[in-house]
C-alpha positions in Angstrom: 246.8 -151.6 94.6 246.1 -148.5 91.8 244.2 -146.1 91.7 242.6 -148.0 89.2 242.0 -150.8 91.7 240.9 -148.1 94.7 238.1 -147.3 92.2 236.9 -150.8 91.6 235.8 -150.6 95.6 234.3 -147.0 95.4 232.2 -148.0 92.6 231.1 -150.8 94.8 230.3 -148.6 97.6 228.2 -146.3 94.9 226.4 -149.5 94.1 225.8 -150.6 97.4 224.6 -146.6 98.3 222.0 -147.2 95.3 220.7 -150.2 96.2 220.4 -148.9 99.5 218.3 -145.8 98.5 216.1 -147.9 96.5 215.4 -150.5 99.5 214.5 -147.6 101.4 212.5 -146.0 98.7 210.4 -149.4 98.1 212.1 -149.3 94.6 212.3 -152.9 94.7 212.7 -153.5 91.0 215.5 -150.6 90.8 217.1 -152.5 94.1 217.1 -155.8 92.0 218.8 -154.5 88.7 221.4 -152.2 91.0 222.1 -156.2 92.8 222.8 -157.3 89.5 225.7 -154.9 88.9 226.7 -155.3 92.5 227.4 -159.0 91.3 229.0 -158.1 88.5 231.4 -155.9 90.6 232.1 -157.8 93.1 232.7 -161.6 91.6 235.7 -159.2 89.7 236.8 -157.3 92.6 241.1 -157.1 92.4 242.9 -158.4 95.1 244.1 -155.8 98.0 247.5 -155.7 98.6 247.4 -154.4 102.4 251.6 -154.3 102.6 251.8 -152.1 99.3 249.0 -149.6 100.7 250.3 -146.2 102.4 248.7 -145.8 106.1 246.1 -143.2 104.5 244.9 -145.4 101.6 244.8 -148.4 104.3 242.4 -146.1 106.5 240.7 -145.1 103.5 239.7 -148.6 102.0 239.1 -149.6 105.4 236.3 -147.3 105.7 235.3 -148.0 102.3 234.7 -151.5 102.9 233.2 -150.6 106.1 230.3 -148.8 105.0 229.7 -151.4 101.8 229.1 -153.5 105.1 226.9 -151.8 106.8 224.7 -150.7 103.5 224.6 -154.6 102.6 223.9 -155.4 106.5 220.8 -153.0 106.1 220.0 -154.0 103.2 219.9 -157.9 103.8 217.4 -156.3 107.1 215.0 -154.7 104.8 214.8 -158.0 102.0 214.4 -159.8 104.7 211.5 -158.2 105.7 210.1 -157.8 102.1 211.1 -161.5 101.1 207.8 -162.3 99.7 207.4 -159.0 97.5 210.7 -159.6 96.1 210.4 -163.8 95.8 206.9 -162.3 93.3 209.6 -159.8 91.6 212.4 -162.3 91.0 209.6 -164.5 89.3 207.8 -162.2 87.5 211.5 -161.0 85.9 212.2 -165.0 85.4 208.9 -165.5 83.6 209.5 -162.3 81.3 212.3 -163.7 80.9 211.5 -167.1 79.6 208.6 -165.1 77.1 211.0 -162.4 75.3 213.6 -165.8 74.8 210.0 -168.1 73.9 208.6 -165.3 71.4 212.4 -164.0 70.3 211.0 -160.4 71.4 
């Protein structure tokens, strides 16, 4: 794995930090575009070649991935417990949406 690769997974974990910070902040519609790069990041995430890593950069993904886990862990706890709010969000950003493509805005 590169460096290159290395900072594929720490611009997850700055992703998963921001989404965090909005969750906590109430920022839902922040929270939902910041998910939307998250995606993006992680459906394109490289594959981690554990036997090619040194022992540090082992430990250091390691941690890495760690505390993407925890963030998403805390933040599935907190949408959980704003499901409806953001269910009405998701919508709303559906409908809008469906108007710019109906009205080519």
């Amino acid at each position: 794995m590169g460096v290159s690769d290395f900072s594929v997974y720490a611009d997850l974990k700055a992703c998963t930090t921001k989404m965090l910070s909005a969750a906590k902040a109430e920022d839902w519609d922040n929270m939902l575009l910041q998910s939307q790069f998250f995606a993006e990041l992680s459906s394109n995430l490289p594959i981690i070649q554990w036997g090619a890593l040194t022992s540090l950069e082992q430990q250091q993904l390691a941690e890495l991935l760690q505390e993407c886990n925890q963030d998403v862990q805390e933040l599935e706890q907190r949408a959980i417990s704003q499901r409806g709010e953001l269910a009405a969000l998701l919508q709303n950003m559906h409908n809008t949406g469906k108007l710019q493509r109906a009205y080519d805005v």
